[in-house]
C-alpha positions in Angstrom: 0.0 0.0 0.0 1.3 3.8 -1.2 0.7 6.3 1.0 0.6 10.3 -0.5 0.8 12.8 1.7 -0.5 16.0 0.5 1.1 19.0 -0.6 4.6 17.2 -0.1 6.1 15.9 -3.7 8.9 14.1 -4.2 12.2 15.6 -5.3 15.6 14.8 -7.0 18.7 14.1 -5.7 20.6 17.7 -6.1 23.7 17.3 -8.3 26.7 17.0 -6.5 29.2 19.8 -7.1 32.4 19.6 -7.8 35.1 20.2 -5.5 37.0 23.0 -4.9 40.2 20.9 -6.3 37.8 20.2 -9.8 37.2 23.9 -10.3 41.0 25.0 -10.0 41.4 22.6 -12.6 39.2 23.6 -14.8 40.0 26.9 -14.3 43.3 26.2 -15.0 42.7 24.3 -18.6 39.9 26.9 -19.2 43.2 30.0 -20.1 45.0 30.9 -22.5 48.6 30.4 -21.1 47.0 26.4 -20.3 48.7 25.3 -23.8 51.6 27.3 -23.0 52.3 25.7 -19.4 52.2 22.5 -20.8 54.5 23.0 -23.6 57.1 24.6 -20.9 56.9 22.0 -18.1 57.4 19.4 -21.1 60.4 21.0 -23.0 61.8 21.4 -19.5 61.5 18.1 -18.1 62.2 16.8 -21.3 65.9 18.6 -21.1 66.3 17.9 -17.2 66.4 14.3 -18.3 68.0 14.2 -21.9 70.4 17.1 -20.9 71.9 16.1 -18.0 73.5 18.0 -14.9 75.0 20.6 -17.1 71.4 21.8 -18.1 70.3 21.7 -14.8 73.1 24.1 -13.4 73.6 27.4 -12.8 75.5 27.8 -16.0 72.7 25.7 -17.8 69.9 28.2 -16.3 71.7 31.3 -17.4 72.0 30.3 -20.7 68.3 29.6 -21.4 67.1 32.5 -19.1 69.3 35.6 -20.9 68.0 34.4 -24.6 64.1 34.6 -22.9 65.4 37.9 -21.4 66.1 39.4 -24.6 63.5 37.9 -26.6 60.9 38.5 -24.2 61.9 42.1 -24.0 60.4 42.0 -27.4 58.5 39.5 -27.5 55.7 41.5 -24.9 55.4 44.0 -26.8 55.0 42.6 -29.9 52.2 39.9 -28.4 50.7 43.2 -27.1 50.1 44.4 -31.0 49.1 40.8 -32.0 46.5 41.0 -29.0 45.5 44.3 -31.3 45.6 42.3 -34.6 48.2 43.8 -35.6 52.3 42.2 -36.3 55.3 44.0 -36.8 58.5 42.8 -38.4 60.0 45.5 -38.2 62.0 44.7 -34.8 65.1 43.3 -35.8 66.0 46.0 -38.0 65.1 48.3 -34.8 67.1 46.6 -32.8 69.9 46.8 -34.9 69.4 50.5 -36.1 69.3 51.5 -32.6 72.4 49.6 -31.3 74.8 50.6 -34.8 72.9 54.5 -33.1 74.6 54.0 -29.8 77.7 52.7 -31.3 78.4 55.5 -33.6 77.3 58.7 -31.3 79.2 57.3 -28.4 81.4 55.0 -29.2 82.8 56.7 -33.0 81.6 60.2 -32.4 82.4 60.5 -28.6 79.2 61.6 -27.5 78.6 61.2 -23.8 76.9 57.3 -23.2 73.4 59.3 -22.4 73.0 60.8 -25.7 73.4 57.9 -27.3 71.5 55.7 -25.3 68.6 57.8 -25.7 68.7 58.7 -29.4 69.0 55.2 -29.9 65.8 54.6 -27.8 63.7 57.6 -29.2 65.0 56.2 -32.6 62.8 52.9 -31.8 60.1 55.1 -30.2 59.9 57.2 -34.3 59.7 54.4 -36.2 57.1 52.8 -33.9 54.8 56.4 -34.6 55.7 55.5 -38.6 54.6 52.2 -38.6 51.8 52.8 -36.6 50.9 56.2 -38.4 50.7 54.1 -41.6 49.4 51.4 -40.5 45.7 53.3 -39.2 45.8 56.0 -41.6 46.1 53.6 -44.7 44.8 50.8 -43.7 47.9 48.8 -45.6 47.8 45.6 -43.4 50.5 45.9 -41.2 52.5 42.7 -42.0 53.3 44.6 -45.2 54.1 47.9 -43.7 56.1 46.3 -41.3 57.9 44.4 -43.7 58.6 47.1 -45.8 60.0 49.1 -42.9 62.3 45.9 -42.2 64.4 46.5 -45.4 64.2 49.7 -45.6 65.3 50.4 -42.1 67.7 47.7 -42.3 69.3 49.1 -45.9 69.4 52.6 -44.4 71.9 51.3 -41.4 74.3 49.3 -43.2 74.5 52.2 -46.1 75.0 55.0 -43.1 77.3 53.2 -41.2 79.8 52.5 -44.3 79.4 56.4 -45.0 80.1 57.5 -41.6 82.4 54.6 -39.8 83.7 53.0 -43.2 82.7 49.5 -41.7 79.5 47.6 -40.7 81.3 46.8 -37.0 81.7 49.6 -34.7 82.9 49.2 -31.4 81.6 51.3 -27.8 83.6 51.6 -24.5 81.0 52.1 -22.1 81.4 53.7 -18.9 80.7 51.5 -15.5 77.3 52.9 -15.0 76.5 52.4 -18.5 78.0 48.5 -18.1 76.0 48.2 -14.9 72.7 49.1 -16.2 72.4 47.6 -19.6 75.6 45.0 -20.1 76.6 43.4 -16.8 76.8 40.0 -16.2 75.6 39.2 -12.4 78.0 36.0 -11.5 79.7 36.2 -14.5 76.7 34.4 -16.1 73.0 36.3 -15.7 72.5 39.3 -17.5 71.0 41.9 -16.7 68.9 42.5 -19.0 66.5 39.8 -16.8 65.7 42.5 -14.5 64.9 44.3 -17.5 62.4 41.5 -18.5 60.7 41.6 -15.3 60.2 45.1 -14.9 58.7 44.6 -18.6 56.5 41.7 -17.6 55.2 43.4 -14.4 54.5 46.5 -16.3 53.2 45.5 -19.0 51.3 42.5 -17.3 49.0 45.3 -14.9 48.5 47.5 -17.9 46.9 44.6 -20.1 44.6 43.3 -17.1 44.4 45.6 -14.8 43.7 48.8 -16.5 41.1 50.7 -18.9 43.7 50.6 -21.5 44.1 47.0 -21.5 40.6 46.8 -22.5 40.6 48.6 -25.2 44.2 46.5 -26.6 41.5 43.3 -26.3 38.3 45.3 -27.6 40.3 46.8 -30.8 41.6 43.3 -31.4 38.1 41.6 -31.1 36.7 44.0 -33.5 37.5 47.3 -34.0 34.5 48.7 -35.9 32.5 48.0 -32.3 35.5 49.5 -30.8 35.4 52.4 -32.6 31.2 52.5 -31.8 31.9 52.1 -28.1 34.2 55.4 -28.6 37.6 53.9 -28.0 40.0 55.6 -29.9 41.6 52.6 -32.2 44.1 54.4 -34.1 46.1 56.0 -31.1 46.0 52.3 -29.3 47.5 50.9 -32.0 50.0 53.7 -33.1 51.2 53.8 -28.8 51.5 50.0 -29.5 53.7 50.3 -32.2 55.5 52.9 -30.4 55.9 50.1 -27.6 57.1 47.6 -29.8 59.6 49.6 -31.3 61.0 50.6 -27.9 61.3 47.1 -26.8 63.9 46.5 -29.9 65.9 49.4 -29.3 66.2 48.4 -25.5 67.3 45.6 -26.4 69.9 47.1 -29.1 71.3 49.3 -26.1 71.6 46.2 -23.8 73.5 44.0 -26.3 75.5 47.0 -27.5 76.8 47.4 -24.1 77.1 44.1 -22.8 79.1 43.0 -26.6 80.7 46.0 -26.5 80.0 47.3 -29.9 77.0 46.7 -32.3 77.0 45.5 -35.5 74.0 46.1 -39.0 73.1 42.5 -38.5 72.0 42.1 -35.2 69.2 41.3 -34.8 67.2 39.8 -37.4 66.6 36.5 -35.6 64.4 38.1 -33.6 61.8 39.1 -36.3 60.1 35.5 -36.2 61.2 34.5 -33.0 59.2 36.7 -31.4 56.3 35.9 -33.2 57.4 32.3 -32.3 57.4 32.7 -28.8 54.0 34.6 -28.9 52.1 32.2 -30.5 53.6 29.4 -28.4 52.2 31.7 -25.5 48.9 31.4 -26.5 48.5 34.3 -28.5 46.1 34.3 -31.6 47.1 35.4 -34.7 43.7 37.0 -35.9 44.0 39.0 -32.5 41.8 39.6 -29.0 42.9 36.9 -27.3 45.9 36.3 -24.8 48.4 37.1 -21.5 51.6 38.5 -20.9 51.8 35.3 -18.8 51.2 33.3 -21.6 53.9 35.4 -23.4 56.3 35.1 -20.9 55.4 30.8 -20.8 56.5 31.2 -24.3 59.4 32.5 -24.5 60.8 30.0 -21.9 59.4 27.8 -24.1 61.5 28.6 -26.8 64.8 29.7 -24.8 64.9 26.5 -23.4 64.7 24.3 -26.8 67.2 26.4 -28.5 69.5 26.3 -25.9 68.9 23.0 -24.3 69.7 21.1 -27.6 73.7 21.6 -26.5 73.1 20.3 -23.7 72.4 16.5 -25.5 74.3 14.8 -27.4 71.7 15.5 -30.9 73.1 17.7 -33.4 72.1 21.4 -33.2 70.0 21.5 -36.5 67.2 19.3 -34.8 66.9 22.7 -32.7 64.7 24.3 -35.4 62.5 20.7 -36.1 61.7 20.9 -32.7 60.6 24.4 -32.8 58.5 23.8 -36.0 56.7 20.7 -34.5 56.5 22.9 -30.8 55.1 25.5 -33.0 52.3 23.6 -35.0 51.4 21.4 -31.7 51.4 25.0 -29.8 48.6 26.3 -32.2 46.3 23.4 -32.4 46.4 23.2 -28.4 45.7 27.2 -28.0 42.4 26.6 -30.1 41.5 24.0 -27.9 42.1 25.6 -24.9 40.7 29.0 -26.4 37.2 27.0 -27.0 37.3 25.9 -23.6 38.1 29.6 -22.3 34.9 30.8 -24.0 32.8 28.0 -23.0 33.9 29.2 -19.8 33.9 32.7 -19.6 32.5 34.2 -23.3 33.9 37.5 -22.7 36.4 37.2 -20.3 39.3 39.2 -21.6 41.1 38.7 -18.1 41.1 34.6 -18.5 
């Protein structure tokens, strides 16, 4: 016999929730640096074991951590601009304008160390405004602006500095505070430029997800017409972007400049599509609005560890650039995964 008592009916079982242990974890995967961890936690692991105790040494850990110094140095910036949906390959031929600019003023002309550094800065700072002028006012895409500014900038510095010096190699004697600042080596084996780095990331990092501004860098990169509508002025994010990018090449010209000593017309050209590299690793998309200076920074250990943990094996160097490609291809088809999973989770969370 069934007895119903009134008014009373009966009621599921509530789904249980998942625990506290769950959610971190699906937060986690749910990022866009997710891909990126993974891919550096493997490439490192993968070295601790295959490299030895050489790679795992102090010696081993300076190596990898002053080529993601430099190359992060640039590599922020520029993942800012791809955040934008814009690129710029302009970099290595800023970085070496402005370190053959340092060279000359100071180390061939005399100039005090000051005026050189900062004409050689300011000259990354002009033709960021160029690129970036050009860039919104035409609306060239800016992988051919870029491009075009690569050779051109890069023809202009080797013809100068035959005209002025008589040679593509010119040599600077910085002074201690000069050394100190952009080209001393802490133990004989950090640089310290990775102070540099961090002040960069830290920066950089609370502009992008912290601020207004930040907003807008993910809002013009989503889609800039409803940018535009929602009265964010487009053109002067990206043309300060470019401006940003630009300085993060020259730094980087007055760091090696006065840690080598001298500059020469072609540094720097390896860092055009390295940076790009090391972005997209990071979980940067290409097509733009979506990423994390975290994610950036993920990927340029990523790649600073791969080239530089290969001579640390026994392999020949030349697989270094295989496993790049692979990292790279494997690196993009993860990000999409994880970016579905992002908007799944949060479909307009820009601070993911």
């Amino acid at each position: 016999m069934t007895v119903h008592v009134s008014g009373v009916q009966p009621t599921a079982a509530a789904p249980a929730k998942p625990s506290s242990a769950a959610r971190s974890l699906r937060s986690l995967t749910h990022r866009p640096e997710a891909g990126a961890l993974i891919g550096t936690l493997t490439v490192f692991v993968f070295f601790v074991i295959f490299g030895g105790s050489k790679f795992g040494s102090s010696g081993g850990a300076a190596s990898w951590l002053n080529v993601a110094a430099e190359l992060g140095i640039i590599a922020i910036p520029v993942g800012l601009l791809m955040i934008a949906g814009e690129l710029d390959l302009s970099v290595g031929s800023v970085l070496a304008a402005s370190s053959m600019t340092l060279a000359i003023v100071s180390g061939h002309w005399n100039a005090p160390l000051i005026v050189g550094v900062l004409l050689a800065l300011g000259l990354g700072l002009v033709v960021g405004l160029v690129n970036g002028i050009i860039v919104t006012r035409t609306n060239v895409p800016s992988f051919v602006v870029t491009l075009a500014t690569l050779f051109a900038l890069s023809g202009f510095t080797l013809g100068l500095s035959r005209v002025i010096t008589g040679t593509t190699s010119v040599p600077l004697h910085p002074d201690p505070l000069t050394k100190h600042v952009f080209g001393m080596l802490i133990g004989n084996k950090f640089e310290v430029a990775i102070f540099w780095w961090l002040a960069v990331v830290l920066g950089v990092g609370w502009m992008l997800h912290v601020t207004r501004y930040g907003n807008w860098i993910f809002a013009v990169g989503g889609d800039k017409e409803s940018a535009r509508a929602s009265g964010i002025p487009t053109q002067q994010v990206k043309i300060a972007l470019f401006m940003g990018s630009g300085l993060g090449a020259a730094l980087v010209g007055v760091i090696q400049t006065s840690l080598y000593n001298g500059a020469q017309v072609a540094n720097g050209q390896s860092f055009v599509f390295n940076s790009i590299i090391s972005v997209v690793i990071g979980g940067v998309l290409l097509t733009g609005g979506y990423g994390s200076v975290v994610g950036v920074v993920l990927g340029t250990l990523t790649f600073a560890i791969v080239n530089q943990g290969i001579y640390y094996t026994d392999w020949n160097s030349d697989w270094a650039s295989l496993i790049l490609g692979i990292l790279l291809l494997v690196a993009v088809l993860m990000n999409n995964t994880f970016r579905k999973l992002a908007l799944s989770y949060a479909p307009r969370g820009r601070k993911l």
